[in-house]
Biopython code that builds the backbone (N, CA, C, O; Angstrom):
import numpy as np
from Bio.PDB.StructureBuilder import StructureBuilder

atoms = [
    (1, "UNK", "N", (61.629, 79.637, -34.923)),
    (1, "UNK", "CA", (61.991, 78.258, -34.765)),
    (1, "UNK", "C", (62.098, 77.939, -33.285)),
    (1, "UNK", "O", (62.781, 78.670, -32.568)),
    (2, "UNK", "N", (61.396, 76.784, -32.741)),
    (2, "UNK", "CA", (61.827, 76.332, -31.360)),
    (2, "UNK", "C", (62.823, 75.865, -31.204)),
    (2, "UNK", "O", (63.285, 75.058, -32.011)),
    (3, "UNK", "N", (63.729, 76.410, -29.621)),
    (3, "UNK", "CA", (64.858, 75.932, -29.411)),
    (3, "UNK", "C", (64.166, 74.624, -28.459)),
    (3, "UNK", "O", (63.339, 74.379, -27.581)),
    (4, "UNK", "N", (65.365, 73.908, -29.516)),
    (4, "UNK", "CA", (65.544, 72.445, -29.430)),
    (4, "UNK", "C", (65.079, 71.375, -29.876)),
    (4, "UNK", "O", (65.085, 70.192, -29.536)),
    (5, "UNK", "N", (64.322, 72.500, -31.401)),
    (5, "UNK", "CA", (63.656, 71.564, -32.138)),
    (5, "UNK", "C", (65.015, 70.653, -32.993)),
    (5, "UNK", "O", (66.139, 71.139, -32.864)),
    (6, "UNK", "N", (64.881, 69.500, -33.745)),
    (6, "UNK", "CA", (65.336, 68.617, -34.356)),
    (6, "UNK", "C", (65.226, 69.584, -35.667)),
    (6, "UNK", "O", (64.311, 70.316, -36.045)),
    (7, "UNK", "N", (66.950, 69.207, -36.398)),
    (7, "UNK", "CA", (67.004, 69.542, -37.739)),
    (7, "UNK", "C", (67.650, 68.629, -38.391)),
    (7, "UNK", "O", (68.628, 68.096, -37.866)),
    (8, "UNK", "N", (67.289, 68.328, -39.468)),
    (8, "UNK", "CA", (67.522, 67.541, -40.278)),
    (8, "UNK", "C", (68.721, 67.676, -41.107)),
    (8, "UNK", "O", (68.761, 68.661, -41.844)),
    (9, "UNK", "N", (69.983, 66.627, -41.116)),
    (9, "UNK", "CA", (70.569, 66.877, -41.719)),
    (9, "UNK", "C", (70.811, 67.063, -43.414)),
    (9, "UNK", "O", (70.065, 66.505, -44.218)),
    (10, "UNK", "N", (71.928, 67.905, -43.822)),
    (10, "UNK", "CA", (71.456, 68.287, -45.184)),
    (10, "UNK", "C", (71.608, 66.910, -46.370)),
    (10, "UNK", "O", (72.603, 66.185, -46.393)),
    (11, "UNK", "N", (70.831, 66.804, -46.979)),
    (11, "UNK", "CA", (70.448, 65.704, -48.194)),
    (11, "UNK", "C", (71.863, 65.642, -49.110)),
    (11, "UNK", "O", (72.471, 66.661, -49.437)),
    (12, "UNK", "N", (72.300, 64.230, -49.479)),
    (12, "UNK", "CA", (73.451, 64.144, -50.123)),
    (12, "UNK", "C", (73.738, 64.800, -51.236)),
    (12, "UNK", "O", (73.655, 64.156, -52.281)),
    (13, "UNK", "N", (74.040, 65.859, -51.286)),
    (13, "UNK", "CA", (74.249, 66.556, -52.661)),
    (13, "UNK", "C", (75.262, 66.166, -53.980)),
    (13, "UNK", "O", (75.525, 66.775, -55.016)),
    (14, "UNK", "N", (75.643, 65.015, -53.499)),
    (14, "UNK", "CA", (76.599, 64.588, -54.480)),
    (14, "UNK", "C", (75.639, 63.464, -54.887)),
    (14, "UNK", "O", (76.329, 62.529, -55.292)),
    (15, "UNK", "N", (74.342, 63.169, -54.947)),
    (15, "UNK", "CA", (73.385, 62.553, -55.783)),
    (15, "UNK", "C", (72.706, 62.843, -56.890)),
    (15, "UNK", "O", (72.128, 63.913, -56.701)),
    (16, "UNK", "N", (72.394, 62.239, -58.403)),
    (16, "UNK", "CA", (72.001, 62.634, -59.488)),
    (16, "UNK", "C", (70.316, 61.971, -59.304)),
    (16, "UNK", "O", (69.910, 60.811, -59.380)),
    (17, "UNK", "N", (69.736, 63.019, -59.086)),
    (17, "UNK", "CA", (68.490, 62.868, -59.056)),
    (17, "UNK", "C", (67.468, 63.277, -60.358)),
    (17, "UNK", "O", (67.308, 64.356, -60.929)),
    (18, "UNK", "N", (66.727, 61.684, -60.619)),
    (18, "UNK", "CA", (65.649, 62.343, -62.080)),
    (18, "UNK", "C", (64.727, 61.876, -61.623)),
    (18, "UNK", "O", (64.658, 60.957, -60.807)),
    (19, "UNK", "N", (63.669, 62.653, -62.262)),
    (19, "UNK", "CA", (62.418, 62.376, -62.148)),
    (19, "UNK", "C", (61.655, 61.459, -63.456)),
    (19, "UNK", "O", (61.940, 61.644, -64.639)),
    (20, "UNK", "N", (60.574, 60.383, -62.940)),
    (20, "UNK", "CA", (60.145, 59.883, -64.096)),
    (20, "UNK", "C", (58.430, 59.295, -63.616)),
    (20, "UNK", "O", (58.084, 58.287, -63.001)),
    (21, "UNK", "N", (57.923, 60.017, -63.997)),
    (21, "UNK", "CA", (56.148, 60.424, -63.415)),
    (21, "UNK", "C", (56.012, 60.973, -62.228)),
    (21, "UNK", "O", (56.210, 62.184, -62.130)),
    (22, "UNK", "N", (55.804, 60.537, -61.575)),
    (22, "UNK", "CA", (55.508, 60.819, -60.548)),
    (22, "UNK", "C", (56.503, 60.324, -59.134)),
    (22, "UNK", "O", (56.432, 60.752, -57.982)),
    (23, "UNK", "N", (57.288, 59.430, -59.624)),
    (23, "UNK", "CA", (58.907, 59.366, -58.959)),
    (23, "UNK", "C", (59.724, 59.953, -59.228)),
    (23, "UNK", "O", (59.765, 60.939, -59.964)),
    (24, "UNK", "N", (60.747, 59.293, -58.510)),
    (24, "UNK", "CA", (62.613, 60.308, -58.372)),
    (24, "UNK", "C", (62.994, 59.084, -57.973)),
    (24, "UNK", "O", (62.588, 58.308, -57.109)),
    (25, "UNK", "N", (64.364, 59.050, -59.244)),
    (25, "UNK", "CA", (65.226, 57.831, -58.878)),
    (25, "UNK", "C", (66.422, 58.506, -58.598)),
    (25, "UNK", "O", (66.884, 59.333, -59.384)),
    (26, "UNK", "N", (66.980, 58.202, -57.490)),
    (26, "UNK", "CA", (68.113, 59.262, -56.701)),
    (26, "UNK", "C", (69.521, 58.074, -57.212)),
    (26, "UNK", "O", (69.274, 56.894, -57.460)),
    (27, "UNK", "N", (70.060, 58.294, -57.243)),
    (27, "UNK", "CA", (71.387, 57.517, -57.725)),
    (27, "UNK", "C", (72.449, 58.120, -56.423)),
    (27, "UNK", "O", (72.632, 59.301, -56.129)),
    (28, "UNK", "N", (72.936, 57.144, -55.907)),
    (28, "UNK", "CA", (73.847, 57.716, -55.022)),
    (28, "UNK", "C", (75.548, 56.959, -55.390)),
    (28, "UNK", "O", (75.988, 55.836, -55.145)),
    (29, "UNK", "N", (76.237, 58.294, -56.141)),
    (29, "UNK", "CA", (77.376, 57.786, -56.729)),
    (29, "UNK", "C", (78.454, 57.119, -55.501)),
    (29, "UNK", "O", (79.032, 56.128, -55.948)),
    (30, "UNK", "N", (78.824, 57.438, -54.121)),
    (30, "UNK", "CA", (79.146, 57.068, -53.658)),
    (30, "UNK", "C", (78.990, 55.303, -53.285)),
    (30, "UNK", "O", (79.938, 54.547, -53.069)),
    (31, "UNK", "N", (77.789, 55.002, -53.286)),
    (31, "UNK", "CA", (77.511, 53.862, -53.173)),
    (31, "UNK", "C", (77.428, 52.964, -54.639)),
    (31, "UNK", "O", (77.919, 51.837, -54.710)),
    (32, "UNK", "N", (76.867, 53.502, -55.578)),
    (32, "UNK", "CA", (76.852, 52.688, -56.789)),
    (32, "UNK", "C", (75.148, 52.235, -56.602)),
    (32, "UNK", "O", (74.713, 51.276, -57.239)),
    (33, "UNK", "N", (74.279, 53.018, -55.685)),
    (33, "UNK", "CA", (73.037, 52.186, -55.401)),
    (33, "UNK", "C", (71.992, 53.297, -56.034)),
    (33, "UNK", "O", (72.411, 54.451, -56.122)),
    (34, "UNK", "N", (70.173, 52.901, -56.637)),
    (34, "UNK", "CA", (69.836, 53.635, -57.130)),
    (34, "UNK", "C", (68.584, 53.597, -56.173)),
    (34, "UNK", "O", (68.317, 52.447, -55.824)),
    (35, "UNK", "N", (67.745, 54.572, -55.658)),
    (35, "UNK", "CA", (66.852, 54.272, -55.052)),
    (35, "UNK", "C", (65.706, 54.909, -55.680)),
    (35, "UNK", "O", (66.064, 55.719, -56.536)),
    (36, "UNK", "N", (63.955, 54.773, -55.484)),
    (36, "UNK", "CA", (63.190, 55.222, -56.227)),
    (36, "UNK", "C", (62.393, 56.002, -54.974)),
    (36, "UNK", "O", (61.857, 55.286, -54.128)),
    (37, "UNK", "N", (62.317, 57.340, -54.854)),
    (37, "UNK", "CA", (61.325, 57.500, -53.998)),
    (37, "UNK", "C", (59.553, 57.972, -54.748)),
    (37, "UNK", "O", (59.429, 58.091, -55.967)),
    (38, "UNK", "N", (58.457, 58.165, -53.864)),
    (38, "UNK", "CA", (57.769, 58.823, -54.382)),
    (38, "UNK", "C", (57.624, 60.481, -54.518)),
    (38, "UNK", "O", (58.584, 61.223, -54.310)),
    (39, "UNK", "N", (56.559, 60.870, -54.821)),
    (39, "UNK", "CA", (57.038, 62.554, -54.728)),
    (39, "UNK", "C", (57.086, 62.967, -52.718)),
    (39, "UNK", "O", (57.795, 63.688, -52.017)),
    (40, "UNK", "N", (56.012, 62.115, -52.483)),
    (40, "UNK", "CA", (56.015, 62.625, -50.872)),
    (40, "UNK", "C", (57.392, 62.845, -50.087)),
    (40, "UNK", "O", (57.689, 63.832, -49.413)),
    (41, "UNK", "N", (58.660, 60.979, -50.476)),
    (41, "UNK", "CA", (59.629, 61.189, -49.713)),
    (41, "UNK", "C", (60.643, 62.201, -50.707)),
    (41, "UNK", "O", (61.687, 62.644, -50.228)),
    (42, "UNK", "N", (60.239, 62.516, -52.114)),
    (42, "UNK", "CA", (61.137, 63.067, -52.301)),
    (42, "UNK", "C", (61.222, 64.651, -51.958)),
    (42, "UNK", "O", (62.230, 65.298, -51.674)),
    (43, "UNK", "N", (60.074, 65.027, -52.048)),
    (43, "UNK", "CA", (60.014, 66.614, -51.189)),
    (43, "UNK", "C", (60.193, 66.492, -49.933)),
    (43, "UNK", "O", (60.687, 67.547, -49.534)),
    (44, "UNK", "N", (60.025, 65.613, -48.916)),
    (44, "UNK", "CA", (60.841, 65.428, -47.890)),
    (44, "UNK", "C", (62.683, 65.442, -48.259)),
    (44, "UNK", "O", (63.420, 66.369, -47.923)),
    (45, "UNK", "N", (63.132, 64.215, -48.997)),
    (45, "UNK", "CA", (64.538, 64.797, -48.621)),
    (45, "UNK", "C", (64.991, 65.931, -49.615)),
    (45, "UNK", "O", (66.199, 66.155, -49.694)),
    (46, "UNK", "N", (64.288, 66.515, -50.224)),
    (46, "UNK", "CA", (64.706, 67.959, -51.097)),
    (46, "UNK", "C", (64.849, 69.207, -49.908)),
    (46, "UNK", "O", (65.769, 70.022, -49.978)),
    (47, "UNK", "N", (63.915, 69.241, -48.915)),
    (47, "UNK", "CA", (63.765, 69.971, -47.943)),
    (47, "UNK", "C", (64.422, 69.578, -46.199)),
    (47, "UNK", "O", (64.366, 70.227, -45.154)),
    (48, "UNK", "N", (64.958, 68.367, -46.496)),
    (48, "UNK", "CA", (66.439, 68.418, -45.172)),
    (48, "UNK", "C", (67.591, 69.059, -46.253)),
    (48, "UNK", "O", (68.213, 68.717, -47.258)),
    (49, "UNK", "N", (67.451, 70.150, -45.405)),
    (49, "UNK", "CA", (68.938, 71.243, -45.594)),
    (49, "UNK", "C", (69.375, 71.198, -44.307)),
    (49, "UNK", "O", (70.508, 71.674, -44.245)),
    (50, "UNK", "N", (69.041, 70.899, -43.448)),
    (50, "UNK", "CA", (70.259, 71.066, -42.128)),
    (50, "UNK", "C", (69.428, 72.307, -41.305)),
    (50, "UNK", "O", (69.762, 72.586, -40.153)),
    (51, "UNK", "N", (68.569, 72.866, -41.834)),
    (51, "UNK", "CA", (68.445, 73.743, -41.400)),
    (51, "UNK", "C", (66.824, 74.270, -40.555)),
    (51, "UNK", "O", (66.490, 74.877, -39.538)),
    (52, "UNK", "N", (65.924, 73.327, -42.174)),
    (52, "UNK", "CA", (64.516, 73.166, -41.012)),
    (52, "UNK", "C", (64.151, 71.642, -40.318)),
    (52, "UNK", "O", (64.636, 70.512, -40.357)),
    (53, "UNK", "N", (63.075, 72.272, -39.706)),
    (53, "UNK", "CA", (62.714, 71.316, -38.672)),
    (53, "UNK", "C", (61.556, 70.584, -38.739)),
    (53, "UNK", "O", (60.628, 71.270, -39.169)),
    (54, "UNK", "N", (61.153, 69.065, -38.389)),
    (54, "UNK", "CA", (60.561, 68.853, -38.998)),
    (54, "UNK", "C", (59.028, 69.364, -39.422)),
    (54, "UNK", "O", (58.467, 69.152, -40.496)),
    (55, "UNK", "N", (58.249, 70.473, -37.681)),
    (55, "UNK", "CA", (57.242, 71.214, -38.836)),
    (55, "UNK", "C", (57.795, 72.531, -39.289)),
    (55, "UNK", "O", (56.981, 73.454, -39.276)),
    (56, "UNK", "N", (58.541, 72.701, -39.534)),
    (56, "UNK", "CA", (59.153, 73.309, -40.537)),
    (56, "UNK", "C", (58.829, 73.045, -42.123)),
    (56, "UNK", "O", (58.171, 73.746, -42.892)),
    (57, "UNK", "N", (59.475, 71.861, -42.349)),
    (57, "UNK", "CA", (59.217, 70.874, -43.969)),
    (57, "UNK", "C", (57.864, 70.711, -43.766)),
    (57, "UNK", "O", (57.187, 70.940, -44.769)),
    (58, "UNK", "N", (57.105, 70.299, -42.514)),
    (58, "UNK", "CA", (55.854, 69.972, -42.956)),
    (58, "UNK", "C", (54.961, 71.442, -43.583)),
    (58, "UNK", "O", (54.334, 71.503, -44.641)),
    (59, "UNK", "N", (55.132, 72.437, -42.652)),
    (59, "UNK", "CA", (54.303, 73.971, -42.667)),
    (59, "UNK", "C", (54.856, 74.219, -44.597)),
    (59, "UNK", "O", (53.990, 74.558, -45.404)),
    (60, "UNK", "N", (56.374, 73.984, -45.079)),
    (60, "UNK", "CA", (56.545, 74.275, -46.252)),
    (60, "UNK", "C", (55.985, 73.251, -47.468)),
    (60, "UNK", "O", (56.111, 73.495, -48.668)),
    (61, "UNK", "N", (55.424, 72.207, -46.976)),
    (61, "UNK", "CA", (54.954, 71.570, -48.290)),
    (61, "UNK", "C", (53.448, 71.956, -48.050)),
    (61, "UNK", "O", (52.599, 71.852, -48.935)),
    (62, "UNK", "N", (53.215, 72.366, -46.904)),
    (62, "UNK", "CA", (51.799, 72.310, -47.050)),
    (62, "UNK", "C", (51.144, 74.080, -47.716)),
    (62, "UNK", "O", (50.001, 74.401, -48.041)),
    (63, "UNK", "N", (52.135, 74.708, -47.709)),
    (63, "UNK", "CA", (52.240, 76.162, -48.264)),
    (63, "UNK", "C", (52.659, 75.655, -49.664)),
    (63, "UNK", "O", (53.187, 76.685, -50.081)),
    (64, "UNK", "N", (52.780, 74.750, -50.679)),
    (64, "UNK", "CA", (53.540, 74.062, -51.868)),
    (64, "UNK", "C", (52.445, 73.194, -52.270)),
    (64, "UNK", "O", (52.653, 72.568, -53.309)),
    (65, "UNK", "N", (51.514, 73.040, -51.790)),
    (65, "UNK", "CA", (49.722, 72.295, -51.880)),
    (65, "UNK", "C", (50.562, 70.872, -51.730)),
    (65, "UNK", "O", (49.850, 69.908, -52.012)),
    (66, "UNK", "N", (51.631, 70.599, -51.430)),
    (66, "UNK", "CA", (51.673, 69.253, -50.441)),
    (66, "UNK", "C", (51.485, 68.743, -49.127)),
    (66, "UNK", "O", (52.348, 68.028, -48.619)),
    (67, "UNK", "N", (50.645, 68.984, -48.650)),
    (67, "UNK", "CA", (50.314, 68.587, -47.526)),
    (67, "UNK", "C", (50.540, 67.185, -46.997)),
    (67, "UNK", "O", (50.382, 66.203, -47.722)),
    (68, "UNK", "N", (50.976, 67.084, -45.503)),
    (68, "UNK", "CA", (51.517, 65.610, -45.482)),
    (68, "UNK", "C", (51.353, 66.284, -43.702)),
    (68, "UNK", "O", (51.486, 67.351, -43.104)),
    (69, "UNK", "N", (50.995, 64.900, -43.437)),
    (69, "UNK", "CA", (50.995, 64.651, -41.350)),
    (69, "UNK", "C", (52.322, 64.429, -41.078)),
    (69, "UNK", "O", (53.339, 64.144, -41.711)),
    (70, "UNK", "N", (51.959, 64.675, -39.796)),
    (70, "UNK", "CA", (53.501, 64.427, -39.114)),
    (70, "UNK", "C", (54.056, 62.848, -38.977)),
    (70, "UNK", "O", (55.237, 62.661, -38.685)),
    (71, "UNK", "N", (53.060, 61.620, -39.223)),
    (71, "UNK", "CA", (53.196, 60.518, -39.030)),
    (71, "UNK", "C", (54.183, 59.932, -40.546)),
    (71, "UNK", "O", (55.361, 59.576, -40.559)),
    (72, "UNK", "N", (53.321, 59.993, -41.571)),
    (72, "UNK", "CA", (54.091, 60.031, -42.786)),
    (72, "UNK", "C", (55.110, 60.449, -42.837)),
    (72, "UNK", "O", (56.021, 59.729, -43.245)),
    (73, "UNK", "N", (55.426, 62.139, -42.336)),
    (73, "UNK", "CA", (56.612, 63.116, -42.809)),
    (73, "UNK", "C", (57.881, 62.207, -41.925)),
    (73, "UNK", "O", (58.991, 62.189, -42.456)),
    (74, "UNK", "N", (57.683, 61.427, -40.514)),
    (74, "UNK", "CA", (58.540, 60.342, -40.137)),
    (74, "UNK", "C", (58.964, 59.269, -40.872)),
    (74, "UNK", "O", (60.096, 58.917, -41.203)),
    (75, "UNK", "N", (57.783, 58.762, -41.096)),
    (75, "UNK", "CA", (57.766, 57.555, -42.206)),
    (75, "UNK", "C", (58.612, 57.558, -43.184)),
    (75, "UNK", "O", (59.363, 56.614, -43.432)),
    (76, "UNK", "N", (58.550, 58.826, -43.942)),
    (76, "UNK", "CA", (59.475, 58.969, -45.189)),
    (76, "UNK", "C", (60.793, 59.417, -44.408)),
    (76, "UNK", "O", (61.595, 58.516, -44.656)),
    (77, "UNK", "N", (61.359, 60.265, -43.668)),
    (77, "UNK", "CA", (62.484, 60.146, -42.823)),
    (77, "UNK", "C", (63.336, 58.979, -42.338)),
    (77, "UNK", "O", (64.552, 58.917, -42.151)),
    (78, "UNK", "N", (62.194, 57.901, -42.156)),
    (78, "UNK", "CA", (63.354, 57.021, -42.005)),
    (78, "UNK", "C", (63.603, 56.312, -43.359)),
    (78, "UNK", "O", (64.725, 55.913, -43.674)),
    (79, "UNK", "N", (62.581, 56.180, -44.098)),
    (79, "UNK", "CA", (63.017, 55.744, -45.092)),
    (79, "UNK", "C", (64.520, 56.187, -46.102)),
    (79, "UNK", "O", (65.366, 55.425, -46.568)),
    (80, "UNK", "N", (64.429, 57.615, -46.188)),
    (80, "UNK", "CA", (65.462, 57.986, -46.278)),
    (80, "UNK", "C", (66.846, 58.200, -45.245)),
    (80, "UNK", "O", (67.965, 58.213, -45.759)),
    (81, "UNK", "N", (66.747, 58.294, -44.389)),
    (81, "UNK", "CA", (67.579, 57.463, -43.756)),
    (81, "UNK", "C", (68.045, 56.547, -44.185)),
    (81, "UNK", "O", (69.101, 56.717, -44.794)),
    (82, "UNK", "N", (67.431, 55.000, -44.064)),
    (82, "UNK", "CA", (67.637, 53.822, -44.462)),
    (82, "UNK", "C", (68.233, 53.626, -45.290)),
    (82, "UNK", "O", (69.215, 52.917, -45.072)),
    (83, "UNK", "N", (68.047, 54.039, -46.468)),
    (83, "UNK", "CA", (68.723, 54.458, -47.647)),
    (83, "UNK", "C", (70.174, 55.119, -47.856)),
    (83, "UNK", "O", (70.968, 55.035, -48.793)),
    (84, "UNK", "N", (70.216, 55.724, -46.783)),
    (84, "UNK", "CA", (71.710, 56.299, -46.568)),
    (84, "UNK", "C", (71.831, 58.069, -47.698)),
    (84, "UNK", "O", (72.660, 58.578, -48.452)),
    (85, "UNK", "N", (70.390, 58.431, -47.138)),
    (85, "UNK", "CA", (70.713, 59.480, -48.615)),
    (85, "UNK", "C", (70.282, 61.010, -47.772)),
    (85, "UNK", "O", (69.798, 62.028, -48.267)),
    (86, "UNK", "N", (70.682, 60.711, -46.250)),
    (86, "UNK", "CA", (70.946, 61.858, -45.309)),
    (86, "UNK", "C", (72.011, 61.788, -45.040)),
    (86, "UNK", "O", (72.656, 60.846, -45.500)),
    (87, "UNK", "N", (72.645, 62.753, -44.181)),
    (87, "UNK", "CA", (74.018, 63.094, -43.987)),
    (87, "UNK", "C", (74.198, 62.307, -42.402)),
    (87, "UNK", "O", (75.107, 61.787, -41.755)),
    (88, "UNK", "N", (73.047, 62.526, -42.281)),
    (88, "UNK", "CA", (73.447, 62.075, -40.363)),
    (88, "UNK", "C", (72.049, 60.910, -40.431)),
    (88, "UNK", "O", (71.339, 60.569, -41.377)),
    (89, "UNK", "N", (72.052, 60.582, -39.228)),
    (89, "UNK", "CA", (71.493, 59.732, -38.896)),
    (89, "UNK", "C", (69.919, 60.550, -38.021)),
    (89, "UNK", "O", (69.900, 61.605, -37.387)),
    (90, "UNK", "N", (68.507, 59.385, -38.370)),
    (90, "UNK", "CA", (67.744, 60.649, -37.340)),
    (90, "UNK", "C", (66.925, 60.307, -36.647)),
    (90, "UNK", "O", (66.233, 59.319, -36.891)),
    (91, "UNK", "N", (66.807, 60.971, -35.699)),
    (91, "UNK", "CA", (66.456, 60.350, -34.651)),
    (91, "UNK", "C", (65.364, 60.013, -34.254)),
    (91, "UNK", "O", (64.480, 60.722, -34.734)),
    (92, "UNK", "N", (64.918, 59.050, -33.418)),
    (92, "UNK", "CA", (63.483, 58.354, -33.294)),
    (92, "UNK", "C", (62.648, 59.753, -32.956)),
    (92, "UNK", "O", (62.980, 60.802, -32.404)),
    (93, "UNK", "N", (61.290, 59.231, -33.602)),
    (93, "UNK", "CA", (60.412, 60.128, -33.694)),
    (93, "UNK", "C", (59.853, 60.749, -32.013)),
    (93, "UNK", "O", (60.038, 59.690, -31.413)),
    (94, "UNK", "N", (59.456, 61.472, -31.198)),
    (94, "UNK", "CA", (59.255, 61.498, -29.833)),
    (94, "UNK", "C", (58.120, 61.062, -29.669)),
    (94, "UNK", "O", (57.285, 61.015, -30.573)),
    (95, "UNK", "N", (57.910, 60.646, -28.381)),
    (95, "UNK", "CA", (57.267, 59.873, -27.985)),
    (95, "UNK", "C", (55.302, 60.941, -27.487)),
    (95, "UNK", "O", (55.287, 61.999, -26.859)),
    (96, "UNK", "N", (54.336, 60.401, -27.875)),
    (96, "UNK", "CA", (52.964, 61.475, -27.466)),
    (96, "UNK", "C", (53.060, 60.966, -26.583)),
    (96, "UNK", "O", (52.307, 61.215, -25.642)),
]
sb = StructureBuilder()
sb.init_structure("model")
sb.init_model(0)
sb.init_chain("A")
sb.init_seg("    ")
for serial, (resi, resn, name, xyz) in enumerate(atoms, 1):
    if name == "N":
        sb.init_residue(resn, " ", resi, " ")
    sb.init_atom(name, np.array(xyz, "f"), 0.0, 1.0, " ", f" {name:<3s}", serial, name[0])
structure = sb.get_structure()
């Protein structure tokens, strides 16, 4: 792992997450709010544990035949974010 790479904080575990085709409707009991992701953001926030980074999650979905760019794997980050269904807040993507 590179020092000083970005890790993602760990995914709300006090959420009841189901699946229904090819979505995940995450229910976040704290809030009372239900959100729908697709499979892309949802193997994104299944894989913020706090612990990898983001090519980290990317190198592991793409070893999982999910493959996803680094532009998307942001995309869905903030989305979840937005959502409030990370622990921390994260931070703008860096700049090429």
């Amino acid at each position: 792992m590179k020092k000083g790479a970005t890790h993602f904080a760990p995914n709300r575990k006090d959420a009841i997450v189901r699946q229904l085709r090819d979505e995940f409707i995450v229910y976040d009991k704290e809030t009372n709010h239900a959100h729908c992701l697709n499979s892309t953001a949802a193997d994104v926030w299944k894989l913020c544990d706090g612990e990898r980074s983001l090519s980290e999650i990317i190198h592991t979905m793409e070893k999982a035949k999910s493959p996803i760019d680094e532009r998307l794997a942001w995309m869905a980050l903030r989305k979840l974010n937005k959502a409030g269904l990370l622990l921390e807040p994260v931070p703008s993507p860096p700049k090429a």
